[in-house]
DRENKELUM-940023 format. One line per 8 residues: for each residue x, y, z of N, C-alpha, C. Coordinates in steps of 0.05 Angstrom, whole numbers, plus 32768, in hexadecimal, padded with zeros to 4 digits. Layout:
REM DRENKELUM-940023
X/Y/Z/X/Y/Z/X/Y/Z  ...
//
This chain:
REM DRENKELUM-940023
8B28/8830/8834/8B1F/8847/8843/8B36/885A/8848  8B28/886F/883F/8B48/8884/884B/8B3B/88A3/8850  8B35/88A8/886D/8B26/88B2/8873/8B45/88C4/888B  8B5C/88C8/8882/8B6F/88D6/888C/8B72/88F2/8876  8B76/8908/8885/8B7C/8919/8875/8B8E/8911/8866  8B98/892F/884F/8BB2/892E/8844/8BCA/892B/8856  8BCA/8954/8866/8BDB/895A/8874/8BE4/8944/888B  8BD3/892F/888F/8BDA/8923/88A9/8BEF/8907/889D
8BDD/88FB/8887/8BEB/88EC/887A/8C07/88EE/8873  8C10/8907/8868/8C23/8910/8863/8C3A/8914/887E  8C2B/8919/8895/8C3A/8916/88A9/8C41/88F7/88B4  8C2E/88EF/88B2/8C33/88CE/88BD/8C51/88C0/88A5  8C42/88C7/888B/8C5A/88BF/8879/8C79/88C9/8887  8C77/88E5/888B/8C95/88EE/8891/8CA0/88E7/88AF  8C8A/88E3/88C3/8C96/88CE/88D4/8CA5/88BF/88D1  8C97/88A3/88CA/8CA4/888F/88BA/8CB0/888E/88AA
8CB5/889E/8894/8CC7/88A1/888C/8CE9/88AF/8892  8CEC/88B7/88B3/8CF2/88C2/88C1/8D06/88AD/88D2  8CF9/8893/88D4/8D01/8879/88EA/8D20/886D/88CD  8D30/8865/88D6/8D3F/8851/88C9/8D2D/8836/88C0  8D41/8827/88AD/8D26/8808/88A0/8D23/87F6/88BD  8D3C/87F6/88C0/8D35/87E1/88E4/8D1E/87F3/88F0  8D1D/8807/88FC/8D10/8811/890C/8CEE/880F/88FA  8CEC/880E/88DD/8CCC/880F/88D2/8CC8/87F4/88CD
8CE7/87E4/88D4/8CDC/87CA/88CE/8CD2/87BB/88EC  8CDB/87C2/8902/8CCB/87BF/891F/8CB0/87D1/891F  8CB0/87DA/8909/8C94/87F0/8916/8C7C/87D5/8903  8C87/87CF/88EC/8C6F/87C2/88E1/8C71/87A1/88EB  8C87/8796/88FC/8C82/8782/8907/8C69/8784/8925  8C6F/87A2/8930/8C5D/87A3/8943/8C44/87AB/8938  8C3D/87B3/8927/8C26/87BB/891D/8C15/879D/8916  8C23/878E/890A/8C19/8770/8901/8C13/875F/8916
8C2B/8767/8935/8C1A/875B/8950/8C0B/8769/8956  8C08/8781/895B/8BE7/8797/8966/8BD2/8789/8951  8BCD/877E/8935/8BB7/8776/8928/8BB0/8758/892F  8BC9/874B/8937/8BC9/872E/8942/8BB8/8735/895C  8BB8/873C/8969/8BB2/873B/898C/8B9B/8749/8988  8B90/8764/8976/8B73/876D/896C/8B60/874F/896E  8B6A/8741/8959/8B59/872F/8948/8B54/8710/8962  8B6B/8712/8971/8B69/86FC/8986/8B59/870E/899B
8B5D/8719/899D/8B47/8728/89B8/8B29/8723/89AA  8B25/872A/8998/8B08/872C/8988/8B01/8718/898B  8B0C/8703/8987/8AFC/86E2/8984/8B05/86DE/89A0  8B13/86E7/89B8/8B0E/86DB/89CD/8AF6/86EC/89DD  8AEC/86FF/89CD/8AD8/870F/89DD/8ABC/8701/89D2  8ABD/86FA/89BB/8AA8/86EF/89B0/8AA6/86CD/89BA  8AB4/86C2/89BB/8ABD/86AB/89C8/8AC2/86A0/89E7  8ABD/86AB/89F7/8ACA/86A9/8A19/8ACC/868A/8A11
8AE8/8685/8A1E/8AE9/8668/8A2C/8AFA/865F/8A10  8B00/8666/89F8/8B00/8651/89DD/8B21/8644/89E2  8B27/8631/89DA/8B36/861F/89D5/8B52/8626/89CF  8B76/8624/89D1/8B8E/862B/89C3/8B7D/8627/89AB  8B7A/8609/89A4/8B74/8600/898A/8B5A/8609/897A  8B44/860F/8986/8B37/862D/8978/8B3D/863F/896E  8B4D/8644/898A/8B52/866B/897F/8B62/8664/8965  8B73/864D/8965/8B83/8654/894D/8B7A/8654/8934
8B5E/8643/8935/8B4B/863E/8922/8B44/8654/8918  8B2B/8660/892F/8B1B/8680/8928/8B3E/868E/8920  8B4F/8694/8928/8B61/86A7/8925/8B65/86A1/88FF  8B72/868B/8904/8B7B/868E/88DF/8B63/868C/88CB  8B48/8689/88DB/8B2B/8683/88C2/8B22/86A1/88C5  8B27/86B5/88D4/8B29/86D6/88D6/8B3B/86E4/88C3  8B55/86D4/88CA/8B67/86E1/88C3/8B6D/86DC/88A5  8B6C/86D1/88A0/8B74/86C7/887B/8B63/86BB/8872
8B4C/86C5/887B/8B2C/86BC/886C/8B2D/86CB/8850  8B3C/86E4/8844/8B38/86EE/882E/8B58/86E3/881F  8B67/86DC/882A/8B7D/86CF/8816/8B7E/86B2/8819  8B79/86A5/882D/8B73/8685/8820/8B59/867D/8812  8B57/866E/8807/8B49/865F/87F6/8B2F/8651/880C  8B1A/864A/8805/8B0D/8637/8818/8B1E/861D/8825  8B23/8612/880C/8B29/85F6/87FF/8B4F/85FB/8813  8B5A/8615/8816/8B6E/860F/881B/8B6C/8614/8841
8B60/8627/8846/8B4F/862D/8860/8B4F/860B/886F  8B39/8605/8867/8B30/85E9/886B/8B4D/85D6/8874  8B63/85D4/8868/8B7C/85C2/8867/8B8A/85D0/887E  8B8F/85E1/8888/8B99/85F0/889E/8B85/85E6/88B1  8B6D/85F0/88AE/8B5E/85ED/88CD/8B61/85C8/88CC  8B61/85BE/88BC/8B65/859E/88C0/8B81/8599/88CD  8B95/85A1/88BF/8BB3/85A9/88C9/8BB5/85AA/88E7  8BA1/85C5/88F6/8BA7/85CA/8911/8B95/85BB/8923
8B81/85AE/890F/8B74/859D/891E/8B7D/8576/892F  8B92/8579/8917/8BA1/8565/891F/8BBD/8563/892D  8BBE/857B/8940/8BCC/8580/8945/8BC3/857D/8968
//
């Protein structure tokens, strides 16, 4: 989806392109916690009450449901289950 103008795009690019690599490289470490804490809020809103050992479940079967495998899915949630 890319539903941003040109002109604006072009500005966001020269922002960032604007920061030093340390400074874009704290911007996309915080960007990766703002989507972490999105995705844990969501399943604790959908969830009241759920479990450390849930959330961690729903969290990584949300979160890397399109790059793990079923088959590899399945060995993690067993992983944190035995934990």
């Amino acid at each position: 989806m890319n539903d941003t103008p040109d002109h604006i795009h072009k500005k966001q690019l020269e922002i960032i392109l604007s920061k030093t690599p340390g400074q874009r490289f704290l911007m996309g470490l915080q960007m990766m916690e703002d989507v972490r804490q999105l995705v844990i809020s969501g399943i604790r809103k959908e969830r009241p009450g759920i479990s450390d050992k849930e959330l961690k479940i729903a969290f990584i079967s949300r979160y890397y449901k399109n790059d793990l495998s079923e088959e590899r899915l399945k060995d993690v949630i067993g992983w944190i289950m035995k934990q």
